[in-house]
C-alpha positions as a LaTeX table, in Angstrom:
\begin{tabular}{lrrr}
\hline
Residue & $x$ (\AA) & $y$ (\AA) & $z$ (\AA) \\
\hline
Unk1 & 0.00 & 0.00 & 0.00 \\
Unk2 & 2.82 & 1.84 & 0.85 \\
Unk3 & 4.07 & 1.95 & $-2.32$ \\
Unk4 & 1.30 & 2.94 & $-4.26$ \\
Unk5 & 0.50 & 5.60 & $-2.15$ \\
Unk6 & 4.48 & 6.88 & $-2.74$ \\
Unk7 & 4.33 & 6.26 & $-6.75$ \\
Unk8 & 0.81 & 8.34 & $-6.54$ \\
Unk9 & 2.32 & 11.22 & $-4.60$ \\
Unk10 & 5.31 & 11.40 & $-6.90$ \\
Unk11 & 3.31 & 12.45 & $-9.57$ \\
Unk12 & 1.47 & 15.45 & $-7.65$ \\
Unk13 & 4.57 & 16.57 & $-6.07$ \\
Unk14 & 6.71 & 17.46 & $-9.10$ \\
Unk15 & 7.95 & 20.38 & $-6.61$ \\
Unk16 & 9.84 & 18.38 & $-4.47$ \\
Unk17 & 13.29 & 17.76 & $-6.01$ \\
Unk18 & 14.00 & 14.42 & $-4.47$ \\
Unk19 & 11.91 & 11.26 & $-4.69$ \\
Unk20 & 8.82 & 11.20 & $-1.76$ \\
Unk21 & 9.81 & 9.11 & 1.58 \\
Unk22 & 7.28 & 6.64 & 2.53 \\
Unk23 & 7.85 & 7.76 & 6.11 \\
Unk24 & 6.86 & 11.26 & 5.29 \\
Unk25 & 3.49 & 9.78 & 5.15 \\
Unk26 & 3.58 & 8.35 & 8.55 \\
Unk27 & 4.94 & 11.70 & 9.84 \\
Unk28 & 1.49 & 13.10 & 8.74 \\
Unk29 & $-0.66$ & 10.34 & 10.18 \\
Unk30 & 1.56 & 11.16 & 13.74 \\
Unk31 & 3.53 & 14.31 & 14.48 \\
Unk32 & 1.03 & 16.73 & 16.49 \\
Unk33 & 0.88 & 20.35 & 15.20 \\
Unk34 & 3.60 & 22.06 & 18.06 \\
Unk35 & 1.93 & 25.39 & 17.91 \\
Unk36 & $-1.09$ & 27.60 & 17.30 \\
Unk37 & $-4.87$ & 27.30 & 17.53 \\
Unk38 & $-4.52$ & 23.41 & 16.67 \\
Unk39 & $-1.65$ & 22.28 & 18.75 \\
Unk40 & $-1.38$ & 19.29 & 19.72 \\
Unk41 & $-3.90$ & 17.92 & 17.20 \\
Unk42 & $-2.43$ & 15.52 & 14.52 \\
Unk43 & $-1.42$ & 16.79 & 11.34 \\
Unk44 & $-3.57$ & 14.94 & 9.14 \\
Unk45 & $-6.78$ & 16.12 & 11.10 \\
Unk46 & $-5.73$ & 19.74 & 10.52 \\
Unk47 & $-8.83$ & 21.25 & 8.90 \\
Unk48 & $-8.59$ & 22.32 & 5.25 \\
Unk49 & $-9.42$ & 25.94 & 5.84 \\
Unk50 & $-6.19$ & 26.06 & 7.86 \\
Unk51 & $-3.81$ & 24.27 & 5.96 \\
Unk52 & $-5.00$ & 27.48 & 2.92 \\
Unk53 & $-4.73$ & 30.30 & 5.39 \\
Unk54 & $-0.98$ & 28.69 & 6.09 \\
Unk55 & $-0.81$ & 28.26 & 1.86 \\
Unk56 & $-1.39$ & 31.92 & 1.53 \\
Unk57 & 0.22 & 33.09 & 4.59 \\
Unk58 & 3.66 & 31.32 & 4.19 \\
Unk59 & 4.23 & 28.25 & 5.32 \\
Unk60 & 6.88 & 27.84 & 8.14 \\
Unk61 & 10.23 & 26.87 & 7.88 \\
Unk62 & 11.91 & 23.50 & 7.96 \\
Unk63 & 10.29 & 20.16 & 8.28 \\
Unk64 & 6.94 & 21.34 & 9.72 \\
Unk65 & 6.32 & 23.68 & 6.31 \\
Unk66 & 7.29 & 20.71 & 4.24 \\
Unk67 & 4.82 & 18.30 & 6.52 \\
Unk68 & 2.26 & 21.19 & 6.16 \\
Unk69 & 2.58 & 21.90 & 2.22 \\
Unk70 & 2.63 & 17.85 & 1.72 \\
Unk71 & $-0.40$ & 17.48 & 3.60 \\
Unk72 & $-2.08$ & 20.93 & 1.67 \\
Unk73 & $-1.33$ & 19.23 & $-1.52$ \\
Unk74 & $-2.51$ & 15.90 & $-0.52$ \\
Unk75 & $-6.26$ & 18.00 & 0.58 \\
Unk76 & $-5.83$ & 19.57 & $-2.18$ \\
Unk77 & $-6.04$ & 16.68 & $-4.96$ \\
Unk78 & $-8.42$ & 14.37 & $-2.70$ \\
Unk79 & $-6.08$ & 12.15 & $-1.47$ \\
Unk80 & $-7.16$ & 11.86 & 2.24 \\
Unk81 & $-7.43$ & 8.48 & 1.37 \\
Unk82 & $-4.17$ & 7.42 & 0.66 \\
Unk83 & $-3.78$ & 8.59 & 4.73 \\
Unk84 & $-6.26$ & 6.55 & 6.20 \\
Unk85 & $-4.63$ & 2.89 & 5.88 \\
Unk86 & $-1.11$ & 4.43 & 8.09 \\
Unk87 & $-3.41$ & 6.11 & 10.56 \\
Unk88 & $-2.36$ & 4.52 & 14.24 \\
\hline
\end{tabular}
């Protein structure tokens, strides 16, 4: 499943200069927001409005912008889905 969800990503993440890491998936389904009006709610249950205000805003630096721009795109293009089977 893994890797279908990875070869899928690839092709809606032609920003990204290096290949998609399976495990950036998991960090999505895991890693609680650190900050703001949602903390400590999991990234993947971030509502869409928020992840847009944070599209139009800036997204922050580092890992957590990356995590937060993945999972934007992934809203974006419908594919909650492909979250659902890694979800703990």
């Amino acid at each position: 499943m893994l890797f279908i969800a990875n070869s899928i990503l690839k092709v809606y993440f032609r920003w990204q200069s290096k290949c998609m890491n399976p495990e950036l998936l998991e960090l999505l389904t895991s890693m609680r927001m650190p900050f703001g009006k949602y903390k400590g709610r999991i990234l993947c249950d971030l509502p869409e409005p928020y992840l847009v205000w944070y599209h139009n805003k800036g997204f922050p630096e580092g890992k957590l912008g990356m995590l937060l721009h993945t999972l934007y795109e992934i809203k974006l293009n419908g594919l909650e889905y492909l979250l659902k089977p890694l979800r703990k």
